[in-house]
C-alpha angles and dihedrals in degrees: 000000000000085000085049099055097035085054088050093045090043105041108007130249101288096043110118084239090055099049088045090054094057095045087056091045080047093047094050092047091059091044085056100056098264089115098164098048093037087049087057095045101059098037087054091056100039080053093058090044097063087036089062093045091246100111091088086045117104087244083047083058094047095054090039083072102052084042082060101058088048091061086042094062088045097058095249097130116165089036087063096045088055093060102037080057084043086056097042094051093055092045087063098040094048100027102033128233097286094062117126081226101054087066094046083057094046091045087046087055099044082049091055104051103258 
């Protein structure tokens, strides 16, 4: 919550930072447990990502997988495998096959079932 607050402060509430620290605050409340308010955490930033034309960026694909494990402790399976594939294909498409991250987002898919 504090990240949250220092980001807005920072950068403002509609700054991509911003909306990426709230997908990850979202992102840690469902982890914990808080699965509703997590859930619209991190809806609410992943929103303002692809608002701002930065969901298809390498730092979108970044936050699309946090956003994913938020679905996915919500329950919200398949929704979170087809953004962790999302992720994974704009890694590849912005980082190249060779990126250290390309393999986190295929080893968070294989994790995931698809």
């Amino acid at each position: 919550r504090r990240a949250l607050a220092l980001s807005e402060a920072g950068f403002g509430k509609d700054h991509f930072r911003t909306a990426a620290t709230r997908l990850e605050y979202g992102r840690v409340l469902a982890l914990q447990g808080r699965t509703r308010e997590g859930l619209e955490q991190a809806e609410m930033g992943m929103k303002r990502l692809e608002e701002l034309g930065r969901g298809e960026s390498f730092e979108g694909a970044l936050s699309r997988r946090s956003y994913a494990e938020a679905l996915a402790a919500a329950g919200r399976d398949e929704e979170a495998r087809k953004e962790l594939a999302r992720s994974l294909a704009i890694i590849e498409s912005k980082a190249g096959a060779e990126h250290p991250e390309r393999e986190e987002a295929r080893r968070a898919l294989r994790k995931a079932g698809g």
